[in-house]
Each structure stands twice: as C-alpha cells, then as structure tokens.
C-alpha positions in Angstrom: 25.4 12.1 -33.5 22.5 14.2 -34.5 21.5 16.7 -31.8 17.7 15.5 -32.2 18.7 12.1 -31.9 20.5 13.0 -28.8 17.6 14.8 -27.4 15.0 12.1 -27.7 16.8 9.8 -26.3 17.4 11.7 -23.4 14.1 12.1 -23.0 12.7 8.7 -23.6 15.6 7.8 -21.1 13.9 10.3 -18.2 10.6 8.7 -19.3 11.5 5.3 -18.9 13.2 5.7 -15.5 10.5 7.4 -14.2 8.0 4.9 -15.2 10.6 2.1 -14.2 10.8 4.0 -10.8 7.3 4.3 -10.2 6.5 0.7 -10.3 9.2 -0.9 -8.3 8.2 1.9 -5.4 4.1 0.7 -5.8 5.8 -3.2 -5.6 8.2 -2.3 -2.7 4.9 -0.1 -0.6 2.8 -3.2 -1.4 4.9 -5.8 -0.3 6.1 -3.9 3.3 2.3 -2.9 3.9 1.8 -6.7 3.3 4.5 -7.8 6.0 3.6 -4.8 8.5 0.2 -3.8 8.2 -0.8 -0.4 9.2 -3.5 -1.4 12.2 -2.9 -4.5 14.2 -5.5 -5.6 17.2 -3.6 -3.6 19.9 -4.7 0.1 18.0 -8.1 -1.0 17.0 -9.0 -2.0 20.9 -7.6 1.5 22.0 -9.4 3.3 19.3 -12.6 1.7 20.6 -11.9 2.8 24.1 -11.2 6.4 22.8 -14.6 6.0 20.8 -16.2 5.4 24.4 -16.5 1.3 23.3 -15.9 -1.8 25.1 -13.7 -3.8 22.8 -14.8 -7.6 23.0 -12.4 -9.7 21.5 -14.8 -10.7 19.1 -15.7 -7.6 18.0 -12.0 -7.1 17.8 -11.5 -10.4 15.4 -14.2 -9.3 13.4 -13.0 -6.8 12.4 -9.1 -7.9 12.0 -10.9 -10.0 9.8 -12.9 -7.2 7.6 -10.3 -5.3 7.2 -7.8 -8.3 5.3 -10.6 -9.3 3.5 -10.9 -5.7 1.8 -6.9 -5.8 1.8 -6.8 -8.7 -0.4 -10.0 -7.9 -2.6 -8.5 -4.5 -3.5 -4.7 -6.5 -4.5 -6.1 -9.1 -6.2 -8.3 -5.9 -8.6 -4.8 -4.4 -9.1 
C-alpha cells in the first residue's frame, strides 16, 4: 500500500470521527437539555427572592412560559 495512500486515509479517518463525534454529542446535549431543563419554577422563584422580588405565581408561569417559547424557536432555526 502506498505510504500517501496510507496517510490520507488516516487522516480523512480522524476527520470523519471528529465530525461524526461532534454531532452525536450536539444530539445527545439537545435531547437531555430537552428532558431536564436547566431552570425549573422552584430556582426562578428563589432567584426572585434573592433579586429582593415577590414571586407571584403568575409572574412565575409567565415566565416558565418565555423561556420554552425561546427554547423551541431557537431548535426549530437549528
């Protein structure tokens, strides 16, 4: 076997791994951000107490409900 031959394919073989690797790790993040989100109600009522707010439960669905809105907006550009 040709020693250039040899070479290039070693490379393309590092190339395509890495690009192969790259994209199952986004799907696999996207998918367990999906099924445990980062912020749930609990944290965003005691980061309103910390910020010196009263957290109404309204205020606190509102914006549970911004925040998946932007979620899925910014999937469905991707």
């Amino acid at each position: 076997m040709n020693l250039g031959l040899a070479i290039f394919l070693i490379i393309l073989a590092l190339v395509g791994g890495a690009v192969g690797g790259f994209f199952i790790a986004r799907r696999y993040m996207m998918d367990y951000f999906k099924k445990n989100p980062p912020v749930d109600e609990n944290m965003l009522r005691m980061l309103m107490m910390q910020m010196g707010q009263k957290p109404s439960e309204k205020k606190i669905k509102q914006m549970m409900s911004s925040m998946k809105t932007q979620t899925t907006k910014t999937n469905k550009k991707k």
